[in-house]
The first five atom37 places (N, CA, C, CB, O) and aatype in JSON, in Angstrom:
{
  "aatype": [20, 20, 20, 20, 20, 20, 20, 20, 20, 20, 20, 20, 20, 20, 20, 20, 20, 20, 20, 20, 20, 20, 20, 20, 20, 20, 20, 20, 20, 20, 20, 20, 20, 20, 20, 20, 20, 20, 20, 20, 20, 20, 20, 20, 20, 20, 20, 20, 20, 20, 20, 20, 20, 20, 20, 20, 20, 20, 20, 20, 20, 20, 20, 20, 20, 20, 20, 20, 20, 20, 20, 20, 20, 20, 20, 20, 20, 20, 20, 20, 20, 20, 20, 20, 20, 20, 20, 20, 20, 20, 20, 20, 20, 20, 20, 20, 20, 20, 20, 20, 20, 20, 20, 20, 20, 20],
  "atom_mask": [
    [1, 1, 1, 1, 1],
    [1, 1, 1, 1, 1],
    [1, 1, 1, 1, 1],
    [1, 1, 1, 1, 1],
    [1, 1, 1, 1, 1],
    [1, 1, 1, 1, 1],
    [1, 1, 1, 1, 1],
    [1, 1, 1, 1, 1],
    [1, 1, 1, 1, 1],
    [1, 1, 1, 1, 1],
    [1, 1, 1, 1, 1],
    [1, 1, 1, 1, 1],
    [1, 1, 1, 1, 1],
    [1, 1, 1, 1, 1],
    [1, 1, 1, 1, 1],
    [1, 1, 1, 1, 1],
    [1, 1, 1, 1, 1],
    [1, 1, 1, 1, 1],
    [1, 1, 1, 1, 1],
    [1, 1, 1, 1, 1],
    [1, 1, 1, 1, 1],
    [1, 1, 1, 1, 1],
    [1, 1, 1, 1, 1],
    [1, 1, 1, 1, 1],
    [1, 1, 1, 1, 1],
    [1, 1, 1, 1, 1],
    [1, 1, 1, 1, 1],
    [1, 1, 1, 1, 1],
    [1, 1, 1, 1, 1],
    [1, 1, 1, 1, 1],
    [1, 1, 1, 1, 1],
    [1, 1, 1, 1, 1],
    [1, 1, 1, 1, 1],
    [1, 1, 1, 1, 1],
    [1, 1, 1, 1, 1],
    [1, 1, 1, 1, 1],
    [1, 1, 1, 1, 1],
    [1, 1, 1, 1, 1],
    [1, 1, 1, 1, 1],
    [1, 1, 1, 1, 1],
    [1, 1, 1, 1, 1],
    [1, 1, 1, 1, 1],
    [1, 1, 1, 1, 1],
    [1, 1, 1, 1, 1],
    [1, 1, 1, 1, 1],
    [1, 1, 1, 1, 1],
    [1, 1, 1, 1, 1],
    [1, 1, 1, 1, 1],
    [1, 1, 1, 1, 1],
    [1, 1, 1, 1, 1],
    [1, 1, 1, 1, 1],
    [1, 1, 1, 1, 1],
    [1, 1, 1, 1, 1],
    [1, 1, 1, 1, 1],
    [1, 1, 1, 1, 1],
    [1, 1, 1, 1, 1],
    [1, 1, 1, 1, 1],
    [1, 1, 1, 1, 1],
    [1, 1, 1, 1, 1],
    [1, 1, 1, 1, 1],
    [1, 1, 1, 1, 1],
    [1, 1, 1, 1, 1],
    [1, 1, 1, 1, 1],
    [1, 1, 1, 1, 1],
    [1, 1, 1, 1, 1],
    [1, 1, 1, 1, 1],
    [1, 1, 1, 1, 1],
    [1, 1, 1, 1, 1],
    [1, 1, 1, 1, 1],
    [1, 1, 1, 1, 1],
    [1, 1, 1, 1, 1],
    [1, 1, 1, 1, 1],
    [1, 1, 1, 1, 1],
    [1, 1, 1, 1, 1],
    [1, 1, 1, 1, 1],
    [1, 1, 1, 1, 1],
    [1, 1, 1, 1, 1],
    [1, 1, 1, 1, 1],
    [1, 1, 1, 1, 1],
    [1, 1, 1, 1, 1],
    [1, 1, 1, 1, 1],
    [1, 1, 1, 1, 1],
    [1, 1, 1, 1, 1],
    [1, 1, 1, 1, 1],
    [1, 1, 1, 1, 1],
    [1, 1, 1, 1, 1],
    [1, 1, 1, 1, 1],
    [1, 1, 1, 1, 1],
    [1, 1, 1, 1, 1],
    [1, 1, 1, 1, 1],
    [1, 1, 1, 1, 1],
    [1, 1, 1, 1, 1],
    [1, 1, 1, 1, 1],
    [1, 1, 1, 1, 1],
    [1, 1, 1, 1, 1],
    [1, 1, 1, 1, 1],
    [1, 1, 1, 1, 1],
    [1, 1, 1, 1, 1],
    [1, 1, 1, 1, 1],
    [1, 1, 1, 1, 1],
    [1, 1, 1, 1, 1],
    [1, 1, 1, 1, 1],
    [1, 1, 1, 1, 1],
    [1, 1, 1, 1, 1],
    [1, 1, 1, 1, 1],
    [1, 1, 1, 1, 1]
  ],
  "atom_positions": [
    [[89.47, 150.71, 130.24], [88.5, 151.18, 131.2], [87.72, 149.97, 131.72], [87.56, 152.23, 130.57], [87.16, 149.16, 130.98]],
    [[87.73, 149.93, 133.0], [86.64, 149.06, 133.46], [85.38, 149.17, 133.4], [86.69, 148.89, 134.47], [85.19, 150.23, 132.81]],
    [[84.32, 148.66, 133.67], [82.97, 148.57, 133.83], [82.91, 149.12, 135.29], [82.37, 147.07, 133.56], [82.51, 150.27, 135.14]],
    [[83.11, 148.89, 136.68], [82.93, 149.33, 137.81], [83.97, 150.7, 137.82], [83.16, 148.16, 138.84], [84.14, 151.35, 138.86]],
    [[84.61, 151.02, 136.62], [85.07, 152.45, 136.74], [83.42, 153.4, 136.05], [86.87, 152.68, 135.55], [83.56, 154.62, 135.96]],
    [[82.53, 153.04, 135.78], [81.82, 153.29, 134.59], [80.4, 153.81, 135.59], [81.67, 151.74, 133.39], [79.67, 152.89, 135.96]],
    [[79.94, 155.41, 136.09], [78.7, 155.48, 136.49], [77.43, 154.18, 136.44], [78.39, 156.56, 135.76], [77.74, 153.3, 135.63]],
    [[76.45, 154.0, 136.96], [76.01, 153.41, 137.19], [74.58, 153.62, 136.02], [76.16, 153.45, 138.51], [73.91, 152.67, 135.61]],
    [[74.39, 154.86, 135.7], [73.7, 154.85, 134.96], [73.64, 154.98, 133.51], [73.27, 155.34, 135.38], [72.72, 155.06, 132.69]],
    [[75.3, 154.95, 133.42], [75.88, 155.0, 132.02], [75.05, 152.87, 131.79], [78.41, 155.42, 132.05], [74.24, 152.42, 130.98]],
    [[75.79, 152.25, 132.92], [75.96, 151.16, 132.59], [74.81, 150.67, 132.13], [76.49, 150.53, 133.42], [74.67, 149.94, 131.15]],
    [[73.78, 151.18, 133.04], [72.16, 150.79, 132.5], [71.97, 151.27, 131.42], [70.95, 151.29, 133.28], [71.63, 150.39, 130.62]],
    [[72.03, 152.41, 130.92], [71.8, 152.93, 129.94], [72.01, 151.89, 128.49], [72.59, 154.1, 130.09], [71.14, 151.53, 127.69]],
    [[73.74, 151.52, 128.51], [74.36, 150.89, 127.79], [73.31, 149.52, 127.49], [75.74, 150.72, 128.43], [72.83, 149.25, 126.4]],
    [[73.11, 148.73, 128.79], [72.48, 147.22, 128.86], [71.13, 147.36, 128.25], [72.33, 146.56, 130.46], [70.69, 146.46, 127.54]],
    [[70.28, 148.73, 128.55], [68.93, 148.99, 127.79], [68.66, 149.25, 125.98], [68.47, 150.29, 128.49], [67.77, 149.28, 125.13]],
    [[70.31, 149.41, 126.17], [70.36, 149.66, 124.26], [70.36, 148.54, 123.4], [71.76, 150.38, 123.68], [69.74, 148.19, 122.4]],
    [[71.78, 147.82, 124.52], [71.69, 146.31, 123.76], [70.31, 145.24, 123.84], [72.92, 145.42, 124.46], [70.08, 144.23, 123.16]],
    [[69.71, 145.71, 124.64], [68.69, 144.63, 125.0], [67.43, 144.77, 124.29], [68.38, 144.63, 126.46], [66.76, 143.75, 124.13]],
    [[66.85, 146.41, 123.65], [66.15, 146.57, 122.64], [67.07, 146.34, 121.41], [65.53, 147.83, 122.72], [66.53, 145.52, 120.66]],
    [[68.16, 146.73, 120.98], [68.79, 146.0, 119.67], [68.57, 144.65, 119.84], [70.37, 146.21, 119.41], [67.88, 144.48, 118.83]],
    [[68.63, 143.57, 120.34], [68.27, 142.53, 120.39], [66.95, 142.18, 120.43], [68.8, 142.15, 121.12], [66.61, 141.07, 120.02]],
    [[65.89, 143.19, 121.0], [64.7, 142.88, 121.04], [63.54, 143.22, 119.29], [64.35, 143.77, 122.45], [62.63, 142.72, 118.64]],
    [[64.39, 144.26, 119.33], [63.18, 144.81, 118.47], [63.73, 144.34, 116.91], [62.93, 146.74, 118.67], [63.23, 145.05, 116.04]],
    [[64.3, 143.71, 116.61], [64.45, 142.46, 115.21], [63.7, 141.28, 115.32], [65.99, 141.8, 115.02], [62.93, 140.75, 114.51]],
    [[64.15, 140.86, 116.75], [62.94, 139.72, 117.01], [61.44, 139.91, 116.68], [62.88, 139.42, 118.47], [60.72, 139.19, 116.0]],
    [[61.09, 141.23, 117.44], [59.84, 141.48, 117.3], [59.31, 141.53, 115.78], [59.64, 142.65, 118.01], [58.45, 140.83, 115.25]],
    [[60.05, 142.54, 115.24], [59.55, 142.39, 113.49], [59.75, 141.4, 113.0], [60.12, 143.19, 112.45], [59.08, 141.27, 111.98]],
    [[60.43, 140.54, 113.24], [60.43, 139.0, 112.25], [59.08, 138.46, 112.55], [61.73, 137.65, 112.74], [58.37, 137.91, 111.71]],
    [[58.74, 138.67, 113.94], [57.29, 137.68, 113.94], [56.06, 138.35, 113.29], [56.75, 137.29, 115.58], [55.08, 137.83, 112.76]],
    [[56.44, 139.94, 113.53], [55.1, 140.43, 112.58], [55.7, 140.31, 110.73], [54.6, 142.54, 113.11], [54.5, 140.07, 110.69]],
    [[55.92, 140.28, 110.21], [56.81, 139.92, 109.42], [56.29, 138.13, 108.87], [58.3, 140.15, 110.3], [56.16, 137.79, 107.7]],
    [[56.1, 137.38, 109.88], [55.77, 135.97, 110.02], [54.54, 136.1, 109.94], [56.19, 135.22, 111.18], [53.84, 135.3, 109.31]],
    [[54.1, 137.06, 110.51], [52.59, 136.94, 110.63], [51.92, 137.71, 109.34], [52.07, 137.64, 112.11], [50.78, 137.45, 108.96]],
    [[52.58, 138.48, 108.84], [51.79, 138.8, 107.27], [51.95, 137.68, 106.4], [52.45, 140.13, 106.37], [51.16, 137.31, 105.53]],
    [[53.45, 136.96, 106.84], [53.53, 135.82, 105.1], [52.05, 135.67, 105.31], [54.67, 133.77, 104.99], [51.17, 136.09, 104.55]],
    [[51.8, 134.78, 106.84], [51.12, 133.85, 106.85], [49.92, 134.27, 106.73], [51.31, 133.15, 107.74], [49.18, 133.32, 106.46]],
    [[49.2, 135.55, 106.83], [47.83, 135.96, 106.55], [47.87, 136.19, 104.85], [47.41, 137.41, 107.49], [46.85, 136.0, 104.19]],
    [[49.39, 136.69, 104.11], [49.11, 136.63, 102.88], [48.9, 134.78, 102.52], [50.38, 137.5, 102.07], [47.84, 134.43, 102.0]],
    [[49.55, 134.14, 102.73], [49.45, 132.98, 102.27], [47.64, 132.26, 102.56], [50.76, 132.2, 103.03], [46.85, 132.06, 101.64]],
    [[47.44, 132.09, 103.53], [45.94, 131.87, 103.78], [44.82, 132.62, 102.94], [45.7, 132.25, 105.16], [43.74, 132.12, 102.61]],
    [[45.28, 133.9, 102.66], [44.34, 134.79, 101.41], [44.59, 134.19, 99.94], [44.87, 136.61, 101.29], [44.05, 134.49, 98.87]],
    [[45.33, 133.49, 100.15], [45.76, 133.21, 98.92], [45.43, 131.65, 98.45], [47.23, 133.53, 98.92], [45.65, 131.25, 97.3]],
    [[44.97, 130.94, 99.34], [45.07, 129.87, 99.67], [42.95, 129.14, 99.43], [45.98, 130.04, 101.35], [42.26, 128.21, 99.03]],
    [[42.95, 130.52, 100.07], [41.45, 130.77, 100.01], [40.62, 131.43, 98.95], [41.19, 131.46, 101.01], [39.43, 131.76, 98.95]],
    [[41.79, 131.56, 97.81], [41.59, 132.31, 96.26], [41.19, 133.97, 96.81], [39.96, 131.4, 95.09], [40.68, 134.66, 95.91]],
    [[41.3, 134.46, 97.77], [40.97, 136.11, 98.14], [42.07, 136.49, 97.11], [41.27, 136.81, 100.04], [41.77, 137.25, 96.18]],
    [[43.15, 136.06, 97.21], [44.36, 136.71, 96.0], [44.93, 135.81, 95.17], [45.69, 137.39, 96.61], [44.7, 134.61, 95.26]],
    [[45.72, 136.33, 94.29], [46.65, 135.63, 93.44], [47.76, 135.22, 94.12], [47.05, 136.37, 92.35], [47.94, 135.42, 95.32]],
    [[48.66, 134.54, 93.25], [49.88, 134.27, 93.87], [50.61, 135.12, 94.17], [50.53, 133.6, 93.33], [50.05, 136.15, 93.81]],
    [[51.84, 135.45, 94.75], [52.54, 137.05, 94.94], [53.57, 136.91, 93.6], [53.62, 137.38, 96.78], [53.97, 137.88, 92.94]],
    [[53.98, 135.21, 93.3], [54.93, 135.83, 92.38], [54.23, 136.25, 91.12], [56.08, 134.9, 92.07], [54.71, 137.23, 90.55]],
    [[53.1, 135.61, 90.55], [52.43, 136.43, 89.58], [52.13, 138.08, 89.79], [51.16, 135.75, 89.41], [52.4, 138.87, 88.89]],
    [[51.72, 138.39, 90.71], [51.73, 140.1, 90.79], [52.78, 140.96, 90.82], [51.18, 140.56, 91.85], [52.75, 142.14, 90.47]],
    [[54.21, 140.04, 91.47], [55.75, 140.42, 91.4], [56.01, 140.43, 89.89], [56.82, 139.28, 92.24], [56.71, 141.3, 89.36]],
    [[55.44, 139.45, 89.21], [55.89, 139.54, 87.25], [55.19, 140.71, 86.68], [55.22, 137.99, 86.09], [55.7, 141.58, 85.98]],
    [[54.49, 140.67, 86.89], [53.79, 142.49, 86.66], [54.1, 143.56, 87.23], [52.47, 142.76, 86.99], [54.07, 144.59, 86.56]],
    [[54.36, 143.6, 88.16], [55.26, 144.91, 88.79], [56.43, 144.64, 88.57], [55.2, 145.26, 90.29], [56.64, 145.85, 88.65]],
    [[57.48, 144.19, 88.35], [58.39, 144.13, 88.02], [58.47, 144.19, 86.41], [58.8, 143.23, 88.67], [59.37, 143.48, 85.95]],
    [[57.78, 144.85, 85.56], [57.23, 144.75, 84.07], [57.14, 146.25, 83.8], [55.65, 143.9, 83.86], [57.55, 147.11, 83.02]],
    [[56.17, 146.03, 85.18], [56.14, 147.92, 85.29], [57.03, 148.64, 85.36], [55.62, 148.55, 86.31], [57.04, 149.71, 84.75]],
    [[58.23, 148.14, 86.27], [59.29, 149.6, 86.9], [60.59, 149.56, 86.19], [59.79, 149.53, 88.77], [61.68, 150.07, 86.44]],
    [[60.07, 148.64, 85.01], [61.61, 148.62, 83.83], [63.24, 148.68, 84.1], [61.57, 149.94, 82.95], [64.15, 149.32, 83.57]],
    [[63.18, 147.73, 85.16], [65.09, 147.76, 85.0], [65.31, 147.92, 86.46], [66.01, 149.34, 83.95], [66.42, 148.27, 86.85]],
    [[64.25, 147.68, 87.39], [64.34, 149.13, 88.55], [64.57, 146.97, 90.06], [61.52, 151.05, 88.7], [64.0, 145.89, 89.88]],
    [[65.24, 147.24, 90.86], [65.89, 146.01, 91.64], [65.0, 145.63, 92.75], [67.35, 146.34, 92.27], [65.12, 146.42, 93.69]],
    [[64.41, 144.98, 92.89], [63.45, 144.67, 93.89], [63.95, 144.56, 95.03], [62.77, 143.62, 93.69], [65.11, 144.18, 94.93]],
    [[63.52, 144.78, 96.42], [63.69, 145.43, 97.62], [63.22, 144.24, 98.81], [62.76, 146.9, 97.6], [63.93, 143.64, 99.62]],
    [[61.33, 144.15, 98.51], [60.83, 143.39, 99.46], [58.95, 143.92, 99.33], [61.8, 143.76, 101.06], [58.31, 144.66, 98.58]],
    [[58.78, 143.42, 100.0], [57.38, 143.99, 99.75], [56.3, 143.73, 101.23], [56.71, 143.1, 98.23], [56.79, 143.07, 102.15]],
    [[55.2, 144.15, 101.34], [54.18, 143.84, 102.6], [52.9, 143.63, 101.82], [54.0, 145.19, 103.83], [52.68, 143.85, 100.62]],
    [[52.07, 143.15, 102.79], [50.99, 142.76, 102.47], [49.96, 143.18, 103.91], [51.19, 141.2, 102.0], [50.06, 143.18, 105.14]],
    [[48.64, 143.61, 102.53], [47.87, 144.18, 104.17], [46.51, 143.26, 104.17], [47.3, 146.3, 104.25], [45.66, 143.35, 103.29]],
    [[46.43, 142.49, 105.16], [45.6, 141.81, 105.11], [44.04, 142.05, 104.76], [45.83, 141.42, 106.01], [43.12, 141.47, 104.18]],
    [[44.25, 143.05, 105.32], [42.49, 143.72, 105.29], [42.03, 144.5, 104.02], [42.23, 144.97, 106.57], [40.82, 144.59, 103.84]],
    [[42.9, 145.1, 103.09], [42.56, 145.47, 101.72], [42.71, 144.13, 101.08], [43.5, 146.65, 101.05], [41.73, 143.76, 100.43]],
    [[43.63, 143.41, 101.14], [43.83, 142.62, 100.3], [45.07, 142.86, 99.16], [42.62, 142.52, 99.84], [45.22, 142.4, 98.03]],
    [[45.78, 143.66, 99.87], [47.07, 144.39, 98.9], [48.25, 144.54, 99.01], [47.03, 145.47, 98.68], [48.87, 144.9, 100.01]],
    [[48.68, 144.26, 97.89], [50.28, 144.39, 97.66], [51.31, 145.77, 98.11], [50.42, 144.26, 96.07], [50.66, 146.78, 97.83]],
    [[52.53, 146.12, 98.65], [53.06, 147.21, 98.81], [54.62, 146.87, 98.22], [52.84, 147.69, 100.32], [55.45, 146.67, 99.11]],
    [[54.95, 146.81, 97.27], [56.33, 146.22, 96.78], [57.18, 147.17, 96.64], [56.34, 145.5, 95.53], [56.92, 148.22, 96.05]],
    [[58.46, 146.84, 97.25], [59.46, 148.48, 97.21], [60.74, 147.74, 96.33], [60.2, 149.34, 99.3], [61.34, 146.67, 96.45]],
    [[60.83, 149.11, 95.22], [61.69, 148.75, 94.25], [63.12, 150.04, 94.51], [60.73, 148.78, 92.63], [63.03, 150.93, 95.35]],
    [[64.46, 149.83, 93.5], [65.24, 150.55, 93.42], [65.41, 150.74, 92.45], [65.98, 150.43, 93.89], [65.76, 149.74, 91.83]],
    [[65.31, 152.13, 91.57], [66.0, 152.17, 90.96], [66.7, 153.77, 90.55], [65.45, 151.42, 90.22], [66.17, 154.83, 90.87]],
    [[67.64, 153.69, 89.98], [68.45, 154.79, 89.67], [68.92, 155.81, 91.48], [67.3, 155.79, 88.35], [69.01, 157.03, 91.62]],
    [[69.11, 154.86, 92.37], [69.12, 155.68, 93.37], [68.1, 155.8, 94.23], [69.33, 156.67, 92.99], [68.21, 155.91, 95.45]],
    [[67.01, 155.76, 93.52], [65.78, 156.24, 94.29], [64.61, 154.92, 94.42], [65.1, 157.64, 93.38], [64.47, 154.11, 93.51]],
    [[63.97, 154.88, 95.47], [62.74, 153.82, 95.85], [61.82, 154.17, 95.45], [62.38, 153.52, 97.09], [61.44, 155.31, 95.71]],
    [[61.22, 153.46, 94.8], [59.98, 153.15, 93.3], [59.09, 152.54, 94.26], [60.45, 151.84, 91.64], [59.57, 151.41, 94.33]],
    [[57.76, 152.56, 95.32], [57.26, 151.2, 95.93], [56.1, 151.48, 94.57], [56.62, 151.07, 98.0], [55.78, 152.39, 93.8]],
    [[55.89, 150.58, 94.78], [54.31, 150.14, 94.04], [53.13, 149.21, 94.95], [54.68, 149.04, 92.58], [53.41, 148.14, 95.48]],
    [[51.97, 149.78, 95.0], [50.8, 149.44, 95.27], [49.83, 148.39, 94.53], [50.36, 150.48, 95.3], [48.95, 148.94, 93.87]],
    [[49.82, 147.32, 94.52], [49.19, 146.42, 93.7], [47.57, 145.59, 94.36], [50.44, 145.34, 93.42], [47.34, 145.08, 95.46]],
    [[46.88, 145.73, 93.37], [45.7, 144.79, 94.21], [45.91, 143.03, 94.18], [44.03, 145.12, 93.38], [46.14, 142.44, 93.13]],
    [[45.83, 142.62, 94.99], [46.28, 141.49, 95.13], [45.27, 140.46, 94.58], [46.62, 141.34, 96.44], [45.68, 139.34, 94.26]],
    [[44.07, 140.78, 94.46], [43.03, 139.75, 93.65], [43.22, 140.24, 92.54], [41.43, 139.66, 93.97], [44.02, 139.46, 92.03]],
    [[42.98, 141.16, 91.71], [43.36, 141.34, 90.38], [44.83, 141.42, 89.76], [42.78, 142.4, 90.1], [45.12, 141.03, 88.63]],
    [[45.82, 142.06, 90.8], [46.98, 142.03, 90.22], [47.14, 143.77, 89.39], [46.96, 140.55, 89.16], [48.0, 144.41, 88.78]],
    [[46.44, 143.86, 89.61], [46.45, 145.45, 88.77], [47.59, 146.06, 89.62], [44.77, 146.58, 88.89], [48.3, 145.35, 90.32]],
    [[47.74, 147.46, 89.52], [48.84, 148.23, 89.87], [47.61, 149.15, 90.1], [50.22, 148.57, 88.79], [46.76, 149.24, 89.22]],
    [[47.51, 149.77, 91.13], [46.97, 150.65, 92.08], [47.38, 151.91, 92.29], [47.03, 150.18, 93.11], [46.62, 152.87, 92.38]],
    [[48.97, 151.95, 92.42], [49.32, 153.06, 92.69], [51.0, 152.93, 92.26], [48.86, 153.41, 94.19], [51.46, 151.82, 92.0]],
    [[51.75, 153.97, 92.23], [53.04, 154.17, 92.36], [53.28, 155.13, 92.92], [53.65, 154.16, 91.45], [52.41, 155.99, 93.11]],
    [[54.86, 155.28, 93.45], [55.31, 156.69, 94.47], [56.66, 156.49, 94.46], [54.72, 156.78, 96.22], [57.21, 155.45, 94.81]],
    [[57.33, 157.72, 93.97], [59.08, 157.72, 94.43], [59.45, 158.45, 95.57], [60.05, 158.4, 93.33], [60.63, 158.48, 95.93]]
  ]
}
């Protein structure tokens, strides 16, 4: 099949899909960039601990369970770490100046 066999608004259609698949990864990498870097500056500024010290404690906590990835919210000051295990996603809620565990949720 050709392309000029192809409606005109199929074709747009098509070029608007690829062009947000291409767009919207970009976009989250930079917000994504922009939490390291507000976690790192909190951290930097003693507001928090290190992440891998609060990662050794949550990962203590969820016994056996595969780590995922995690976020950070600048304005609490807190950890959101998403774990796997047995199938199912474990995140955990951690305070990032103390390191405590805050919350859990499957």
């Amino acid at each position: 099949m050709k392309w000029n066999s192809l409606p005109r608004s199929l074709v747009a259609a098509i070029t608007a899909a690829l062009a947000l698949s291409v767009a919207i990864p970009a976009a989250d990498a930079g917000n994504r960039r922009d939490e390291q870097d507000a976690a790192r500056r909190a951290m930097l500024d003693g507001q928090v601990m290190p992440f891998a010290m609060i990662k050794r404690r949550v990962d203590a906590a969820v016994d056996g369970a595969s780590y995922v990835g995690s976020e950070f919210n600048p304005s609490s000051n807190r950890y959101r770490l998403k774990y796997v295990k047995d199938g199912k996603v474990v995140w955990v809620d951690a305070d990032g100046r103390t390191g405590d565990i805050i919350g859990m949720a499957r």
